[in-house]
C-alpha positions in Angstrom: 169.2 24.1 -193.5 169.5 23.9 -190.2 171.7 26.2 -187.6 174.3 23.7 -186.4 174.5 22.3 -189.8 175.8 25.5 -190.6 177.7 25.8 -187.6 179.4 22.2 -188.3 180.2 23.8 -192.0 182.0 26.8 -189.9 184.1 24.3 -188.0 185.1 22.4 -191.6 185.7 25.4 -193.3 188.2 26.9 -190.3 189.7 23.4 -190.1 190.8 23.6 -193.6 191.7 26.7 -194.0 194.0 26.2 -190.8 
């Protein structure tokens, strides 16, 4: 796994939580 992967994860994550 790779960091932006990761970081790209993050982003979806926040988005669907907002």
């Amino acid at each position: 796994m790779t960091k932006r992967y990761w970081n790209i994860n993050l982003e979806e994550m926040m988005k669907a939580g907002v």
